[in-house]
N, C-alpha and C positions, 0 to 999 in steps of 0.2 A: 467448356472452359470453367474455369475457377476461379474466386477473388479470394485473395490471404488477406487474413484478417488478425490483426495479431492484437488487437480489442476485445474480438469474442472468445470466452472462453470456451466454447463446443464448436465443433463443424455441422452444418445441415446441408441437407438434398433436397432439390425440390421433389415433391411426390406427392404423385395425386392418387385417388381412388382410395384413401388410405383408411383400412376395417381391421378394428381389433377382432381375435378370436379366438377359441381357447381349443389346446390338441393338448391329450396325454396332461391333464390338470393343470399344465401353466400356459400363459398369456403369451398370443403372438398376433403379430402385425403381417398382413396382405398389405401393399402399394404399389404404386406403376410410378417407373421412372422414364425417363426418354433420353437418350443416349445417339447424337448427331450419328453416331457409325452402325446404328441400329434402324433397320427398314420398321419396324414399329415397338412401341411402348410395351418393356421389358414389365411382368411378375412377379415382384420378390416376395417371399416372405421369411420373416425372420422372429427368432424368441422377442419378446417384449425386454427391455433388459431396463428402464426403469422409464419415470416422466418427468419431466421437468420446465423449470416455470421460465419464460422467456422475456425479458421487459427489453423493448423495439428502443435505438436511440431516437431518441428527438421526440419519445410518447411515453406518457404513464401507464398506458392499459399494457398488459400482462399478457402472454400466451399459453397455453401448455403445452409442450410439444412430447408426443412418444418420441422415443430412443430407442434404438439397436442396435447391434453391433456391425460393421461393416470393417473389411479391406480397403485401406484406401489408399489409392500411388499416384503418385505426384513426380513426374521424371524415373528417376532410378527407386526413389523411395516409397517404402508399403509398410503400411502397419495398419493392425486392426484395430479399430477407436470406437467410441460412443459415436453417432452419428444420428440429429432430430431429425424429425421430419417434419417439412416445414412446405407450404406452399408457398411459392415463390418464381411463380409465373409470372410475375410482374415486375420482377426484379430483373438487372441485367445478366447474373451470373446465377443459374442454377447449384454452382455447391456455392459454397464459405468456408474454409478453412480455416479453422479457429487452434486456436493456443494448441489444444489436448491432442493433433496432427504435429507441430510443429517441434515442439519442446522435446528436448535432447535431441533431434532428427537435422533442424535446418535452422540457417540463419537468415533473417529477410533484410536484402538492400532493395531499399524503397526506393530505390535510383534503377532502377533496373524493371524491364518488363519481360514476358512471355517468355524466359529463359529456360523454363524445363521443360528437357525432352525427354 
């Protein structure tokens, strides 16, 4: 599951194990993700494609988070976006669907729950 976030400007995934490294002179990222319809914790790795600085609501301190690019579908909808990586195992909703998902794609009523199929 997902929570839209039409506050954040990026989407993140939660992702653990996550080890920059470098293949063919540029920067990429190894992380494990866990996916309800998967019997164990999926391998990605993808280009590094840039990093960026995260400031939590309700906190001053900062985070850095890698970025990648990712496929991401939400119902009928896919497009490939920046996506951090973020640990968020603590959190209720492993992704967050921010603005950079949304815009020109979807309209959010905030009256409305678990709609896409």
């Amino acid at each position: 599951m997902a929570r839209i976030d039409t506050g954040a400007a990026g989407t993140s995934i939660h992702a653990s194990n996550i080890v920059t490294f470098e293949r063919d002179g540029r920067d990429w990222v190894r992380f494990q993700i866990i996916h309800p319809s998967m019997p164990a914790a999926m391998i990605i790795e993808r280009p590094l494609a840039r990093t960026v600085l995260i400031k939590r609501a309700g906190s001053e301190t900062r985070e850095r988070r890698l970025v990648v690019k990712m496929t991401v579908s939400l119902g009928a909808l896919s497009e490939q976006i920046d996506v951090s990586l973020s640990e968020r195992a603590t959190m209720t909703y492993p992704v967050l669907i921010g603005r950079n998902f949304l815009r020109n794609l979807a309209i959010v009523d905030v009256s409305q729950r678990l709609i896409a199929q």
